[in-house]
C-alpha positions in Angstrom: 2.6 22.6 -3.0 1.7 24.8 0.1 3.8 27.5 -0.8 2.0 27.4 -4.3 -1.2 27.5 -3.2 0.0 30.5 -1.0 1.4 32.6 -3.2 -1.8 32.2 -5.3 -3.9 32.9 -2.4 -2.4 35.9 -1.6 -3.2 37.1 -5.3 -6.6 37.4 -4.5 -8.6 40.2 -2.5 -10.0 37.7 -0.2 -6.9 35.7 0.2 -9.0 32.3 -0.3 -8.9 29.7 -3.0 -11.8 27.0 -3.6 -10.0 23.6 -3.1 -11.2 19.8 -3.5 -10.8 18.2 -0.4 -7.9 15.6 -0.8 -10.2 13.2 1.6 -14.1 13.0 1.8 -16.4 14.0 4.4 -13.7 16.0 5.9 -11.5 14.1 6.6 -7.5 15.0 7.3 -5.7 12.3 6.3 -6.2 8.8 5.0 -4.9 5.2 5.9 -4.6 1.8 4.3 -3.2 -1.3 5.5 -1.9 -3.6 2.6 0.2 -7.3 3.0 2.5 -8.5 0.3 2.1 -12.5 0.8 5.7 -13.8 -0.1 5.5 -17.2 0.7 3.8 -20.6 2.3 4.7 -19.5 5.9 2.8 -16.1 4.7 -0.2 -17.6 3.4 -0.7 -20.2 6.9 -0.6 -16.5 8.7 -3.3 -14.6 6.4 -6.5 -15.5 8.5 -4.9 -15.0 11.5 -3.5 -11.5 10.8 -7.5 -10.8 9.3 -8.5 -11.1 12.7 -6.3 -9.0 15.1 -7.1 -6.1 12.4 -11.1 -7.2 12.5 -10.9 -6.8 16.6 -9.6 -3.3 15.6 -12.1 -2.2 13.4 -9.5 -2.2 10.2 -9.6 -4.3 6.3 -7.0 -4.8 4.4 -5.7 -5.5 1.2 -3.7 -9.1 0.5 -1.5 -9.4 -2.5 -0.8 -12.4 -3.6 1.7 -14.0 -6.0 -0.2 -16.0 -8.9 2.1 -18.9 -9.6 5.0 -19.0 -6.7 3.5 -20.7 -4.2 0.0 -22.3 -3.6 -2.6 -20.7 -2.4 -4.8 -23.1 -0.6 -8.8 -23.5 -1.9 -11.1 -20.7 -0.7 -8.4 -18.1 0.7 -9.3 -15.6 -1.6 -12.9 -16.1 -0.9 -11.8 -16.1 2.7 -9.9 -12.4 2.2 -12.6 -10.9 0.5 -15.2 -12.0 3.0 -13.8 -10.7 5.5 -14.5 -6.9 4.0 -10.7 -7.1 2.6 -9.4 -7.1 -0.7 -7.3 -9.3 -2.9 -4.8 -8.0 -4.9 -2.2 -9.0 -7.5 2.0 -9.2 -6.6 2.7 -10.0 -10.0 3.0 -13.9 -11.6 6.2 -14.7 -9.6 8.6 -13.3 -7.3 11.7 -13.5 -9.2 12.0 -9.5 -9.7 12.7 -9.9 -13.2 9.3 -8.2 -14.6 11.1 -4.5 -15.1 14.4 -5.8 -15.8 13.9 -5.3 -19.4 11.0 -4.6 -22.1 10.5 -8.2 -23.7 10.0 -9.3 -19.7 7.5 -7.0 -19.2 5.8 -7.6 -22.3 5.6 -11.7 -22.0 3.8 -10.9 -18.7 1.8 -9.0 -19.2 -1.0 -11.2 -20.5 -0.9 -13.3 -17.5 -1.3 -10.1 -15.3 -3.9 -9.3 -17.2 -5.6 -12.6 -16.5 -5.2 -12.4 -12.8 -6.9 -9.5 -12.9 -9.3 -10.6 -14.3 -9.9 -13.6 -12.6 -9.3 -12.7 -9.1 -11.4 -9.1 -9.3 -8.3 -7.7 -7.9 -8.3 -3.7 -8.5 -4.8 -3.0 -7.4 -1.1 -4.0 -8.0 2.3 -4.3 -6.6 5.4 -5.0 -8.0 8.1 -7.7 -6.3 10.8 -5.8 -4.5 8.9 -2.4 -5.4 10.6 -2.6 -8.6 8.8 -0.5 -10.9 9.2 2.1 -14.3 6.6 4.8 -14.7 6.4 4.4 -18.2 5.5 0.9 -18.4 3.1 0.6 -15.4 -0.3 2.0 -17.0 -0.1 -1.0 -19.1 -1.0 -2.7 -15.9 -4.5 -3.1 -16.4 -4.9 -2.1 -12.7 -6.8 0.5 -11.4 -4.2 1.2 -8.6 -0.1 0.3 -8.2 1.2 0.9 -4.9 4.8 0.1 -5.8 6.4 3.7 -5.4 7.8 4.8 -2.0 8.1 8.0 -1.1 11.5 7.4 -0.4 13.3 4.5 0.7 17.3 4.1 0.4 16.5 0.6 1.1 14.9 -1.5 -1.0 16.4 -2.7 -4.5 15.8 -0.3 -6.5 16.2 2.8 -3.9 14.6 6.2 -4.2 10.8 7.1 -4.5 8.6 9.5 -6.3 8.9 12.2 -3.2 5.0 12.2 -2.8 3.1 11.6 0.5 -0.6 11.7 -2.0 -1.6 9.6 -4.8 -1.4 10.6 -8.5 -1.6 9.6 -11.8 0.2 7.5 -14.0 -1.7 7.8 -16.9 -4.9 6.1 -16.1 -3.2 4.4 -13.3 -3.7 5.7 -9.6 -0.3 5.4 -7.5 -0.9 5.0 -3.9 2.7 5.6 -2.4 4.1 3.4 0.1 4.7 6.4 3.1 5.8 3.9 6.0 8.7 2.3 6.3 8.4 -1.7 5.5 8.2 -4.4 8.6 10.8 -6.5 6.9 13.3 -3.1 7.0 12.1 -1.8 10.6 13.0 -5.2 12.2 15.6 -6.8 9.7 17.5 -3.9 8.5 17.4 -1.5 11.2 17.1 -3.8 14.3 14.3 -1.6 15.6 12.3 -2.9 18.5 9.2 -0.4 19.0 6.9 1.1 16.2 8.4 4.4 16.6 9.2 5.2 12.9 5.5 4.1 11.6 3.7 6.1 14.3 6.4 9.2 14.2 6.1 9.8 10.4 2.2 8.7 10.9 1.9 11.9 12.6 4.1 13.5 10.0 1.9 12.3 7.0 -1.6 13.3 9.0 -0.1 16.6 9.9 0.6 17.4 5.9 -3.2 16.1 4.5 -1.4 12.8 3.2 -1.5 9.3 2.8 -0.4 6.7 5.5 0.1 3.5 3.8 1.7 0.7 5.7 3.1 -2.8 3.9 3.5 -5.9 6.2 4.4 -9.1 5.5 2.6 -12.2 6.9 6.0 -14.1 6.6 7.2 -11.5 9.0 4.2 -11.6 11.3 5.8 -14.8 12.7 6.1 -14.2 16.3 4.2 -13.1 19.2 6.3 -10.1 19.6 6.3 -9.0 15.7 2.6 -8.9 16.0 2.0 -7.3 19.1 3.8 -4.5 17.3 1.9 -4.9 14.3 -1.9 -4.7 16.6 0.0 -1.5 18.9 0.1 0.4 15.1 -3.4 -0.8 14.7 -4.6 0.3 18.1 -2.8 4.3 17.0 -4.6 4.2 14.1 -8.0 3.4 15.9 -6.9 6.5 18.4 -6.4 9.2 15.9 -9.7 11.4 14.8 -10.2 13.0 11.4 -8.8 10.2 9.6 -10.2 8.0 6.9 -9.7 4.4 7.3 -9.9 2.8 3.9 -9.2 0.4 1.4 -6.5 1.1 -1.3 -9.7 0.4 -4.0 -11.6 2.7 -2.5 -8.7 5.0 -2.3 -7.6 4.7 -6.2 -11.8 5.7 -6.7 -11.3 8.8 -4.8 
């Protein structure tokens, strides 16, 4: 993209190219903080996580899974209160809604109806599975199910893009961060490095830093010290836009 917009720059007698900004008011980079809720210990852990990022300044988005576990009376209305937003992780967590067309298709009316019925803008798919061709039909405003690149979830790879774009109608918001359940699980890490290394890497390059946790993974005083130290960066770095995905997907 930068050697593009070079090239076409250096075309012109004044070597300058009008641009829209990527961000508003000026702004550098972008970040959003989103949760995938995967479970009962996950949804006892919601408010709590809600307010470490609130003594931060930071909202968040919650996905929730519509018929896997329940989702005690006025959680939702609790999330949203709390200037974050709710958000839809698919009708259950089996990881079978992409495994072939007539799975996808029988769903779809029930994602629909979430939707609907939870004002939820945005989407993610269970395990980031996910086809391009298929997501649009959504209904979503946003999916945040794409990684930029990540040889370790399920279905490995990623769409090699540190912005959003367009499925169709449909605004990706890449996942740019590596996961919690990955940096503590998979690699045995023991210090944010990775988020706040590539953080620098994504603000540097004008793109998006877009970090999933897991409340089931929040579970102990050291997990979420970790998790409020990547809040406390975030709060430190200037020319960024602190955001949530909605608001994002309307940009």
């Amino acid at each position: 993209r930068r050697r593009k917009l070079a090239t076409r720059a250096a075309g012109r007698e004044d070597g300058r190219l009008p641009l829209i900004a990527s961000w508003p008011e000026g702004h550098r980079c972008a970040a959003i903080l989103t949760h995938d809720v995967e479970g009962k210990a996950g949804v006892a852990n919601v408010r709590r996580i809600i307010e470490i990022e609130r003594r931060h300044g930071f909202v968040s988005s919650w996905n929730f899974v519509a018929e896997w576990y329940p989702i005690e009376a006025g959680l939702l209305d609790h999330v949203r209160a709390s200037g974050c937003e709710v958000g839809l992780h698919a009708v259950k967590h089996d990881c079978k809604l992409f495994s072939s067309r007539s799975c996808f298709e029988s769903e779809l009316p029930a994602i629909h109806r979430y939707l609907e019925a939870w004002e939820a803008e945005g989407f993610r798919s269970p395990a980031t599975h996910r086809n391009p061709d298929w997501m649009p039909e959504l209904g979503a405003r946003y999916d945040s199910s794409f990684p930029d690149t990540d040889p370790f979830e399920p279905q490995a790879g990623g769409c090699c893009s540190i912005l959003p774009f367009f499925l169709g109608d449909l605004v990706e918001l890449p996942i740019t961060l590596v996961q919690d359940h990955t940096l503590w699980e998979i690699l045995q890490r023991e210090t944010i490095d990775l988020w706040t290394e590539k953080s620098e890497w994504i603000a540097a390059n004008g793109g998006l830093i877009n970090l999933i946790t897991h409340p089931d993974y929040l579970d102990t005083p050291a997990r979420l010290r970790m998790y409020e130290e990547f809040l406390e960066y975030l709060a430190s770095r200037e020319n960024g836009w602190h955001a949530l995905p909605r608001e994002v997907a309307a940009w």
